[in-house]
N, C-alpha and C positions, 0 to 999 in steps of 0.2 A: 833799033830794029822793030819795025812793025810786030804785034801781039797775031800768032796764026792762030784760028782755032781749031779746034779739033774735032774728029766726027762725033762729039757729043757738044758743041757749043750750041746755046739755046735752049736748051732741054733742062727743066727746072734741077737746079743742083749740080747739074756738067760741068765740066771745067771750064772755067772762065766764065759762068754766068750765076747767077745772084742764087745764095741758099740759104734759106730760113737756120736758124740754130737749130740741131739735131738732124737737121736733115740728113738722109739714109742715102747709101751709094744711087746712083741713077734716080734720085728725087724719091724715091720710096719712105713710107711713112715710118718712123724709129718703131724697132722694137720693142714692144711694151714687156716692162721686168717684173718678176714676182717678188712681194714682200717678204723680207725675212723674217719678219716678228709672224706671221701668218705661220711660215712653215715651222718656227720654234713653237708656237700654241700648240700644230697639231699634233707636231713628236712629242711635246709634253706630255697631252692629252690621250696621244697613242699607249704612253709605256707607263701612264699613271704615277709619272713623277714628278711630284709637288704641284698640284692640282691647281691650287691657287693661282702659281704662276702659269700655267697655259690660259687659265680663263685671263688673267691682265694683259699677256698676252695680245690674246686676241681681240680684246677692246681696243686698244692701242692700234692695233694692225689696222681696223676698218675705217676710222678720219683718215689713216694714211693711206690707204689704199685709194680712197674715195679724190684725197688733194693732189697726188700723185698719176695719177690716173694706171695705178699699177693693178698687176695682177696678184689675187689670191686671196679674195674674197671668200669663195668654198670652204677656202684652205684656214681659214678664220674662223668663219662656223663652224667647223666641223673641230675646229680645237676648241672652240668655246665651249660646245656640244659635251665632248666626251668630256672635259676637265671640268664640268657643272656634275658629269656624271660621278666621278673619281672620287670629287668633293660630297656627294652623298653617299658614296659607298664608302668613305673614311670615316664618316659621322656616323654611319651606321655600325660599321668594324667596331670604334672606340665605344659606341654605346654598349654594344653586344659583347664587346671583350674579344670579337675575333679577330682582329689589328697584335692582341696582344698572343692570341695563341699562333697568328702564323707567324709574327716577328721570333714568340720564343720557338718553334719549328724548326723557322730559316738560321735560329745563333746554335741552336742544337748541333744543326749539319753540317756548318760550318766547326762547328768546335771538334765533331767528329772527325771531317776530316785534316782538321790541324790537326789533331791526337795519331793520323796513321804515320806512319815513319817508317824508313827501312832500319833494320835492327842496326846498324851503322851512325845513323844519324842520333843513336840513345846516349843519353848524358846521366852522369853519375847522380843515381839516385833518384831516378825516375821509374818507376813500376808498368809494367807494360803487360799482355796477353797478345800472345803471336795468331795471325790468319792459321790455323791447320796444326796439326799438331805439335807438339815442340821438339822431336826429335827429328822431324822432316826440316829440308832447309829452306830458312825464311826468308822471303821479301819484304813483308809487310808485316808490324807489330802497330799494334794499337797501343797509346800510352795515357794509362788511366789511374787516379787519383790511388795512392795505396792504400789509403783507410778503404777502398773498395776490393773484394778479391779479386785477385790478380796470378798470373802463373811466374811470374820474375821480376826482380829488382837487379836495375844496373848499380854496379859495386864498383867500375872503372874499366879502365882499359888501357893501351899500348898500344907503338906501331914497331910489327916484326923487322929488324936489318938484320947484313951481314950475308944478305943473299942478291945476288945478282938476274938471277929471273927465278920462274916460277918451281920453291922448295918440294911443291907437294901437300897432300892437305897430311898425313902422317908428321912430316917431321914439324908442322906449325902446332899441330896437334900437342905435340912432346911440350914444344916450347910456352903453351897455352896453359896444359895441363900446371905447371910448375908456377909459372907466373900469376896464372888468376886464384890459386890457393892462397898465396904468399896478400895478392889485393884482396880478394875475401877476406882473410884472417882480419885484416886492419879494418876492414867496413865493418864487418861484423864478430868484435872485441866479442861481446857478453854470446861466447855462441850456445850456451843455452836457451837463449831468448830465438832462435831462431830454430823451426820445427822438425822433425824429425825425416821430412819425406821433401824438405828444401836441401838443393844439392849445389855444390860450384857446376857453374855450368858456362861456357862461352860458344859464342858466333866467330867464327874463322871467314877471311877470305878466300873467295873461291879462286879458281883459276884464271875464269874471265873477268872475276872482278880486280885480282890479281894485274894482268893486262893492261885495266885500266887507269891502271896507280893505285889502288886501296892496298893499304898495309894495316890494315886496323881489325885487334882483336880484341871486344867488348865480351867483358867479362860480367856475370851476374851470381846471382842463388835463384835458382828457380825449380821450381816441379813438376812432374809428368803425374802426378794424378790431382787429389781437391786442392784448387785455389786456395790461397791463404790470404791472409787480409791484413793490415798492420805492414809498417816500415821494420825489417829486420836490421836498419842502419844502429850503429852503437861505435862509432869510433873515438878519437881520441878529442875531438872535438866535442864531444856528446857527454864525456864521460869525467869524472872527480880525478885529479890525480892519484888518488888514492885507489878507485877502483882503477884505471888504466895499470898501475903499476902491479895489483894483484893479478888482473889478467893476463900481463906478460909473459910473468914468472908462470903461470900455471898453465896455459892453455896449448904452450909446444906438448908439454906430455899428453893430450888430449888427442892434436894433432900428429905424432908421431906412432898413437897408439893404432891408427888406422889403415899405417903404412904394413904393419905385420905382412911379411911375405904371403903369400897363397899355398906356396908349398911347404911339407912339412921339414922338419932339420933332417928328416933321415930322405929326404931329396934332394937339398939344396942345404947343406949345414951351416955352408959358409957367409948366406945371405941373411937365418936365420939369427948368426950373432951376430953379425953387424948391425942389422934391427935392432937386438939387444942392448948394444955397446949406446944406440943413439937413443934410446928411451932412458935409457942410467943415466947419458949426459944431461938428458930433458929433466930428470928427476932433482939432479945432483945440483942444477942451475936452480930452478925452483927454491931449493933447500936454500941456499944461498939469497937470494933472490928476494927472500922473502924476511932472510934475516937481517937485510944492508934497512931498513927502515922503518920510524917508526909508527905504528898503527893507531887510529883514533881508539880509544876507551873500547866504546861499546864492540869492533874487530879484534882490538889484543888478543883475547886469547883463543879466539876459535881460531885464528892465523897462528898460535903459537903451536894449537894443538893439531894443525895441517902442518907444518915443519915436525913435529915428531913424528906423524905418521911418515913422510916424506923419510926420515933418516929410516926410518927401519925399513921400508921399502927400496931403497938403495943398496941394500945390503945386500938384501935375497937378489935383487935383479944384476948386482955385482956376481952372485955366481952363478947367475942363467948366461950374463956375458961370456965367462971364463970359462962353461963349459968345454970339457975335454972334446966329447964326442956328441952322438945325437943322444945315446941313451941319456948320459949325466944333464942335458939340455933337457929331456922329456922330467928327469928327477926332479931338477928346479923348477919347472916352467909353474905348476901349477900354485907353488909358493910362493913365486915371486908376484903371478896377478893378485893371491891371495892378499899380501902383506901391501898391495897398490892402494891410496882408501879411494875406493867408487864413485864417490859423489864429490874429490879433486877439493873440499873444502866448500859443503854445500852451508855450514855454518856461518863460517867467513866472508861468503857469498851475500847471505842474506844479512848481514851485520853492517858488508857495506852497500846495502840495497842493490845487489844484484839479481839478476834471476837466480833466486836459491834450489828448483826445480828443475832437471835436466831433461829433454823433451820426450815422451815415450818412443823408445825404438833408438835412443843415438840423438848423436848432434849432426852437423855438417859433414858431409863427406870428403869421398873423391869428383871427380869431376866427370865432367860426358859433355859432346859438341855438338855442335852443328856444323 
């Protein structure tokens, strides 16, 4: 069959009639394209990064632009331009030192804001200072070096079960209060080494956070007035078997001694000696405790002469327990702290390099949230 042509035969480029290579639809002349080493010089040269490379760049660009018969010649110059500029003001920078003071600026900001965190995302043993006060509740804690002062050290954490939706923040409370004493106690073995106005303290999930799956309750030591400086970590990893075993045996009576009801026996008698009954067992363990092992030389006998004190103090706090009534409870009470010794074996202490000094005002306490 004969070849028909069409309403564009004849017309350079139409179908069916002769077309140069590149030729453009309806014989029109190709589109001329812009070079991409051109537009890579000038974005180099725009955002002054690696100067060097936008000026080669754009030398490279202009034979090609020129053999090509491409576009982006401007677009060449002008990244040659700036990245000649880039490259004097980095020579300048490095001569001047000021390269060095905005780099160390920009690692500054950066470190800062890796250092923010929500009090959630805190890891055992890291020292932090909260946005806003520390009893208000946090979003954001800064985490900074603990040799620098700092308002709390993370000491560990847990995730709350056994509840099916949202407990309340009272009963997580309960469950916090108990739990992060018990983690405290093991972070911070030598608790004389830790200051008088540092308290167990933990972060709770809220409700909405609650919602969105957080069960995490991070426990610390922190304080609500002066900053303290130094890591109050001492646990069993940190410490001599020798000192770990001394603080076992002694530092429940320490901690039991804090638990003393609020009210007095002639309010509540029955709370008052069960108190009683669990500070004798605290003492009576000690006693024991202390006699299953044996002591380096230069400890023997300040640890022997904390076990005598310990037996005689068992004795007297044996009839504060057995108290009849409130009165016979008031008779003993103030014999039994008498006959307690005070400083728990500040000899022994320092015999096995511990902190032999106990911190003005108390050691570690009870606990308080957020």
């Amino acid at each position: 069959m004969p070849y028909t042509a069409g309403p564009y035969a004849g017309l350079p480029g139409g179908p069916g009639a002769p077309g140069g290579p590149g030729a453009g639809p309806y014989g029109q002349p190709p589109r001329r394209t812009t070079n991409g080493l051109a537009i890579g010089s000038l974005v180099t040269g725009v955002v002054c990064c690696l100067p060097p490379l936008g000026l080669i760049l754009g030398l490279v660009a202009l034979p090609q632009i020129r053999k090509r018969d491409q576009e982006g010649k401007g677009l060449a110059l002008a990244g040659i331009l700036l990245s000649v500029l880039s490259c004097l003001l980095l020579l300048i920078g490095v001569a001047t030192g000021g390269i060095s003071a905005f780099w160390g600026g920009f690692k500054e900001g950066m470190d800062e804001a890796a250092r923010t965190k929500s009090p959630f995302s805190l890891r055992t043993g890291q020292c932090f200072t909260p946005e806003g006060k520390l009893e208000a509740y946090a979003t954001d804690v800064t985490v900074v070096d603990c040799d620098r002062p700092h308002i709390g050290e993370v000491t560990g954490g847990f995730k709350v079960t056994g509840f099916d939706k949202w407990p309340g923040e009272d009963a997580i409370d309960r469950i916090a209060e108990k739990r992060c004493e018990t983690i405290n106690s093991g972070y911070a073995m030598d608790t004389w080494a830790v200051p008088a106005d540092v308290w167990v303290y933990y972060y709770l999930p809220s409700g909405q956070s609650w919602r969105l799956g957080d069960r995490t309750v991070t426990c610390a030591f922190a304080t609500e007035k002066k900053p303290f400086s130094g890591s109050v970590r001492s646990d069993a990893t940190l410490l001599t078997d020798d000192q770990a075993a001394f603080l076992k045996a002694v530092n429940p009576i320490e901690t039991v001694t804090y638990r003393e009801p609020d009210e007095d026996p002639d309010e509540d008698f029955t709370a008052n000696k069960v108190w009683a009954m669990e500070l004798l067992a605290a003492i009576n363990t000690a006693h024991a405790g202390l006699g299953q092992r044996s002591w380096p030389a230069e400890s023997a006998p300040s640890v022997a002469a904390l076990r005598k004190e310990l037996a005689a103090a068992s004795k007297q706090w044996l009839k504060l327990a057995t108290a009849a009534d409130a009165d016979a409870y008031w008779e003993a009470y103030d014999q039994a702290w008498d006959a307690l010794p005070g400083d728990l074996g500040a000899d022994a202490r320092t015999a096995l390099d511990l902190t032999g000094t106990p911190p003005v005002g108390g050691g570690a306490g009870e606990g308080a949230s957020a």
